[in-house]
C-alpha positions in Angstrom: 96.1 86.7 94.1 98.9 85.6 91.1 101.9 87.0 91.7 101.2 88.3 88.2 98.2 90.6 89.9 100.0 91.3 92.5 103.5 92.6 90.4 100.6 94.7 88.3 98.9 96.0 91.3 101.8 97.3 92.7 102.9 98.8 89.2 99.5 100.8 88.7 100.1 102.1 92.4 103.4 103.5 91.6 102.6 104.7 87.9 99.2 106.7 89.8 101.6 108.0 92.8 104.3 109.6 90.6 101.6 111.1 88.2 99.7 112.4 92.0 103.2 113.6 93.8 105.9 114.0 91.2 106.3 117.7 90.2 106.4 118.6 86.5 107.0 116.0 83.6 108.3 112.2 84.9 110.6 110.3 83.4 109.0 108.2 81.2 110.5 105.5 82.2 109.0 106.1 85.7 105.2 105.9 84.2 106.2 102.9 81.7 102.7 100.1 81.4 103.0 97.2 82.7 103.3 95.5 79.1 106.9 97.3 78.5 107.6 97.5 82.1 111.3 94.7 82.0 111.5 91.5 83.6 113.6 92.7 86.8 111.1 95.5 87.6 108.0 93.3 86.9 109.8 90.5 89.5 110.9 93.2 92.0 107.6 94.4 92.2 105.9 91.2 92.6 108.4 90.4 95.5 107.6 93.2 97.1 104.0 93.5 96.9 104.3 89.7 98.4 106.4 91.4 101.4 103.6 93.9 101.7 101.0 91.3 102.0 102.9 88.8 104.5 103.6 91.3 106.7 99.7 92.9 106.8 98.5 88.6 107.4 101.6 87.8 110.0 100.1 91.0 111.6 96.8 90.1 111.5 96.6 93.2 109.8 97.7 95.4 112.4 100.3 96.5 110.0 97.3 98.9 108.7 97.9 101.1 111.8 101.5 101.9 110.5 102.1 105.8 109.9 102.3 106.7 106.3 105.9 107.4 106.7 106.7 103.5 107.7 105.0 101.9 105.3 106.8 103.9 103.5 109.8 103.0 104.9 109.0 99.0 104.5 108.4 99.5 100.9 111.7 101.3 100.2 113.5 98.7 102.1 112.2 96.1 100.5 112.9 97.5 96.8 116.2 98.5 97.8 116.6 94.6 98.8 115.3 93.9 95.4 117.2 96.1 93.4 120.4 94.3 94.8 119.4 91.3 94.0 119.3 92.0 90.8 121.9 94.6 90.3 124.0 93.0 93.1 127.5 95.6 93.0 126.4 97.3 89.7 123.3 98.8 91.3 122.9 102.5 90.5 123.3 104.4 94.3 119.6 106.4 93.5 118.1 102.6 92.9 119.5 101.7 97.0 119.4 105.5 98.5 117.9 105.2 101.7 114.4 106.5 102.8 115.7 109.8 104.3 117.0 110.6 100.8 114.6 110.1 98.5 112.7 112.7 97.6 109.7 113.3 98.6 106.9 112.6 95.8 108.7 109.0 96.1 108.6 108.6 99.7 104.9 109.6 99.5 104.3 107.0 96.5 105.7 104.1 98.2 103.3 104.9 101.0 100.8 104.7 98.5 101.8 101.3 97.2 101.7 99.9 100.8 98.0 101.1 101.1 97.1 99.6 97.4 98.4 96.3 98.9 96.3 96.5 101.9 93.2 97.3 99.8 94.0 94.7 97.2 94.3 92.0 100.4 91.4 92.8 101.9 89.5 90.1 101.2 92.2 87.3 101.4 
């Protein structure tokens, strides 16, 4: 899979979890296509979708038996690695907040990008 693919899969999986778990009217920034979606978000995305993926092969995939609360977990992580690379000290503190504090239709979206990654590597 491109890193293109990838980036896009775990786009859709976000765009589909906030329109299943986020209560009332999003942001629209937070349901954005892919097409306007900026170059930073479009590369953290990619990178982490990539993390997703490494970590189901160097686990022979045993990462699949992960609780939906740590993949969770992994995925914030690795986005809040992301955004400071490419916020570095300007970062906005809700872009970095840790797991524990975000709320709670995002915690159960990011689960839902680790399983999109899973199903989207299942055959490679």
């Amino acid at each position: 899979m491109s890193d293109i693919e990838g980036a896009k899969v775990f786009r859709e999986a976000w765009i589909a979890g906030v329109r299943k778990h986020f209560d009332g009217e999003p942001k629209p920034s937070y349901v954005t296509p892919w097409q306007d979606t900026p170059d930073w978000e479009r590369a953290a995305a990619g990178a982490v979708f990539d993390q997703v993926a490494q970590l189901l092969a160097h686990s022979d995939r045993n990462a699949s038996r992960l609780s939906r609360e740590q993949k969770s977990r992994f995925v914030a992580t690795a986005w809040t690695a992301q955004m400071y690379k490419h916020f570095g000290e300007d970062v906005k503190p809700g872009y970095v907040a840790d797991w524990p504090e975000l709320p709670k239709w995002q915690q159960e979206t990011d689960a839902d990008i680790f399983e999109a990654v899973e199903d989207a590597t299942k055959e490679a």
